[in-house]
DRENMAR-725659 format. One record per residue (C-alpha): x, y, z. Coordinates in steps of 0.05 Angstrom, whole numbers. Layout:
BEGIN
<<X Y Z>>
...
% end
This chain:
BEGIN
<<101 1649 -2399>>
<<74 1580 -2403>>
<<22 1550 -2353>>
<<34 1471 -2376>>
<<76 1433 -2334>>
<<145 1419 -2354>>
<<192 1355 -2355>>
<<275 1355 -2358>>
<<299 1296 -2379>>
<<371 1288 -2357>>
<<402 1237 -2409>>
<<363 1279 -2468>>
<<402 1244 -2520>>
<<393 1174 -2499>>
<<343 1125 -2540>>
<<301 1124 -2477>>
<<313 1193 -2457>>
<<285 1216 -2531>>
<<228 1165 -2515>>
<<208 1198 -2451>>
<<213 1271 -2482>>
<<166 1250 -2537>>
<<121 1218 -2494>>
<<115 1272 -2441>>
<<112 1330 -2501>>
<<55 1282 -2530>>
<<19 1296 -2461>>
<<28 1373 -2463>>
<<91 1382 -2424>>
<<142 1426 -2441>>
<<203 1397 -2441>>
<<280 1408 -2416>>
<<334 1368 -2459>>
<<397 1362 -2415>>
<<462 1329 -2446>>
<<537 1335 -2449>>
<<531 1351 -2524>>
<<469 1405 -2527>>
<<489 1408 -2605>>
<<464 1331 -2614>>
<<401 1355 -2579>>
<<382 1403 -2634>>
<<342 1360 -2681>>
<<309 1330 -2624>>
<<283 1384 -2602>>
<<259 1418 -2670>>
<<224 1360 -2676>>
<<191 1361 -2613>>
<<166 1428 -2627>>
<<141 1422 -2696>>
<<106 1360 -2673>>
<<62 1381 -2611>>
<<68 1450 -2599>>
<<113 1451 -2547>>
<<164 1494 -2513>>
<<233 1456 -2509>>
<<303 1482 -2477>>
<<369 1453 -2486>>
<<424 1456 -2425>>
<<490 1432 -2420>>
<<491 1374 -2368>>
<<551 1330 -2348>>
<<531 1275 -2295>>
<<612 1263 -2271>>
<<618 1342 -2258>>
<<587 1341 -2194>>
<<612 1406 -2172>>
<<579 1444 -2236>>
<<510 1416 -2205>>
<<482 1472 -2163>>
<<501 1517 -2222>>
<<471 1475 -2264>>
<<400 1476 -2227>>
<<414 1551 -2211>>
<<413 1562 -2273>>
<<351 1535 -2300>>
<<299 1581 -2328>>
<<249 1551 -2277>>
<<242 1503 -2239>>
<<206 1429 -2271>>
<<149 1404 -2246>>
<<179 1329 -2262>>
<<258 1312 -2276>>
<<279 1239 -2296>>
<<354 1217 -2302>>
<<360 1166 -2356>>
<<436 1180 -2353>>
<<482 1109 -2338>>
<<539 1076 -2372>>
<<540 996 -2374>>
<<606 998 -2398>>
<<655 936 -2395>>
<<649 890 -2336>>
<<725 856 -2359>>
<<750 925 -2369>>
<<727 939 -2300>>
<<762 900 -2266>>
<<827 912 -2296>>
<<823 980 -2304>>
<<797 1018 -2243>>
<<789 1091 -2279>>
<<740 1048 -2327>>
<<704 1009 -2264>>
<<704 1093 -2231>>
<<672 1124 -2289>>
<<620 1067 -2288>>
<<605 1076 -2215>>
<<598 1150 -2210>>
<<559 1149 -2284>>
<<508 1102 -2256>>
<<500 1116 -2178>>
<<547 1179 -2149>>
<<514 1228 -2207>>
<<451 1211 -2212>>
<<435 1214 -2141>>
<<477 1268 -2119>>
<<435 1313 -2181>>
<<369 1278 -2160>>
<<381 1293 -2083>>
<<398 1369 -2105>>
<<329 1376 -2140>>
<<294 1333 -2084>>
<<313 1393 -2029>>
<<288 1450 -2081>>
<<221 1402 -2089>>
<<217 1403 -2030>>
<<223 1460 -2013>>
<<164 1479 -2062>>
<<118 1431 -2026>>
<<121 1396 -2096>>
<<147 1356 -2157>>
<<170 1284 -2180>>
<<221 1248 -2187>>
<<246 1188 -2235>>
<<315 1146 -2225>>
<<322 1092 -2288>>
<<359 1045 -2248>>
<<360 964 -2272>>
<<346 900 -2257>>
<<420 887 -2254>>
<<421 923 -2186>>
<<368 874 -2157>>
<<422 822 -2142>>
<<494 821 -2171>>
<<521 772 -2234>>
<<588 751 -2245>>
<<573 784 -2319>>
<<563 854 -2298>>
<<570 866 -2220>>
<<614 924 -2230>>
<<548 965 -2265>>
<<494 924 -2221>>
<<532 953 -2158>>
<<523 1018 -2178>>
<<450 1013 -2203>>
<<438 971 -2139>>
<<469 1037 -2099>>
<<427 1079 -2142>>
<<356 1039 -2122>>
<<366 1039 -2053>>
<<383 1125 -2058>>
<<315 1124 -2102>>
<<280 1084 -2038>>
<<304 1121 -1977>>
<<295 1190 -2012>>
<<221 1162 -2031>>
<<210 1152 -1963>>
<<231 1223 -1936>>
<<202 1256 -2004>>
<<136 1219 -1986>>
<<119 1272 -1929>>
<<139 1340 -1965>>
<<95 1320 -2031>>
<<146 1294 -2067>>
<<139 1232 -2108>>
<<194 1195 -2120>>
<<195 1136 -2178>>
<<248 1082 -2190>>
<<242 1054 -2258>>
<<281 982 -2272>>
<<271 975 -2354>>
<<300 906 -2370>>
<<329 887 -2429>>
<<324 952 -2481>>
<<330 959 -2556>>
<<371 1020 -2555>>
<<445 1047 -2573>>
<<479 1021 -2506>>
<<453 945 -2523>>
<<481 935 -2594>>
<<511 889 -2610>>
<<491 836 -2539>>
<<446 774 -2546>>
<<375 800 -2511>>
<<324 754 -2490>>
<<262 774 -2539>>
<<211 768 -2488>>
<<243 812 -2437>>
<<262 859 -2490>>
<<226 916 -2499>>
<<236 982 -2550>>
<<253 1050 -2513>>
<<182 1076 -2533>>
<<157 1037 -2485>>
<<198 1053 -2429>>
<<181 1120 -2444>>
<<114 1108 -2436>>
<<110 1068 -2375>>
<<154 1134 -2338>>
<<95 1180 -2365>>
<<41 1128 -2331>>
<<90 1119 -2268>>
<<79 1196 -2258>>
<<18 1198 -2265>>
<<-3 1144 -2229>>
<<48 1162 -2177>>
<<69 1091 -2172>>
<<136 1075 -2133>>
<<175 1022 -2167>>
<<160 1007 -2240>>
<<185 939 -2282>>
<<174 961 -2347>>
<<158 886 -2366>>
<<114 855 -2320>>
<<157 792 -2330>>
<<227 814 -2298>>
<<197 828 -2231>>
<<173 748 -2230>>
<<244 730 -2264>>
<<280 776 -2205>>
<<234 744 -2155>>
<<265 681 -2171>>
<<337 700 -2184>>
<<337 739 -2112>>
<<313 676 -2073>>
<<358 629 -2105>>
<<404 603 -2046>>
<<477 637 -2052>>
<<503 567 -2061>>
<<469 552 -2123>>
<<468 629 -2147>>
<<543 636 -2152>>
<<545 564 -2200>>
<<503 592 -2243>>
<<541 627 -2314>>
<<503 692 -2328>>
% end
């Protein structure tokens, strides 16, 4: 048995979710891979091993079967000391609103799952009198865009479940962290036109959750710059906000 603390990253085979892993292994944590495909998660977790000495577990994790999730945590070997869902889908915002199985799957990816699983581990950290945790969210949820309102609903849902649970967390010694990344250089962005100074590469991400833990801060933008750019965007009057093409 192991007396280092331990991390599960929900989302394990995500750019950022690798990026978190490596940078929470890097600190001494052993780590929990969780994805729909545990057989993708192989490699990553060889290499996490060889490369800091870690202990690393794989588990089968689908964030639209909500009724597997009390197995799921059941399950568990123990339970982590930190768990962080990186798991979302932007999908297709003119898909969405065609197609409502497409706009569904978005939704319940990016909002219903994640908090549903996240609530579930908040009652067992509770519970314990301890533990943290992290909800990558998005600055598309901070005020909805013609472009992508369909995925901004759902991360906005998602940052208000991260808030209110922070609040009631807060007096059990739970800490509860909302991360809003930006623009990321990562599979899920390939191929759209980022803005390179709001861009940032998924190692970084991963390395401002690690300091958000241990810093226990509340809301993180990983660039410093979106929360002015947000600032702006969310006092724009509605009547000049809905003119505007983005």
């Amino acid at each position: 048995m192991t007396s280092r603390k331990s991390v599960l990253v929900l989302g394990g085979s995500s750019d950022i979710g690798r990026a978190a892993a490596r940078a929470f292994a890097k600190r001494g944590y052993d780590v929990g891979l969780a994805g729909r495909d545990v057989a993708a998660l192989q490699l990553d977790a060889a290499d996490l091993r060889a490369r800091y000495d870690v202990e690393v577990g794989l588990h089968q994790f689908d964030v639209l079967d909500t009724a597997a999730f009390d197995r799921f945590v059941a399950g568990l070997p123990a339970l982590p000391d930190v768990v962080i869902s990186i798991v979302g889908l932007l999908g297709t915002q003119e898909n969405a609103e065609n197609d409502l199985a497409h706009a569904t799957t978005i939704m319940r990816s990016n909002y219903e799952g994640p908090s549903l699983i996240l609530g579930l581990f908040a009652e067992k950290f509770l519970a314990r009198g301890s533990g943290t945790i992290v909800g990558v969210s998005s600055v598309a949820g901070d005020r909805g865009r013609a472009s992508n309102y369909v995925y901004g609903s759902a991360k906005a849902g998602f940052s208000a479940f991260l808030s209110g649970l922070r609040a009631r967390a807060s007096r059990g010694g739970v800490h509860v962290v909302t991360v809003k990344p930006g623009f990321v250089r990562t599979k899920m962005t390939e191929g759209m036109k980022l803005i390179g100074p709001l861009t940032v590469e998924a190692p970084v991400v991963g390395d401002a959750i690690l300091a958000a833990v241990e810093k226990k801060t509340d809301v993180v933008y990983v660039s410093g710059k979106w929360r002015l750019v947000m600032l702006i965007i969310k006092a724009l009057p509605e009547a000049v906000f809905k003119k505007l093409k983005f």
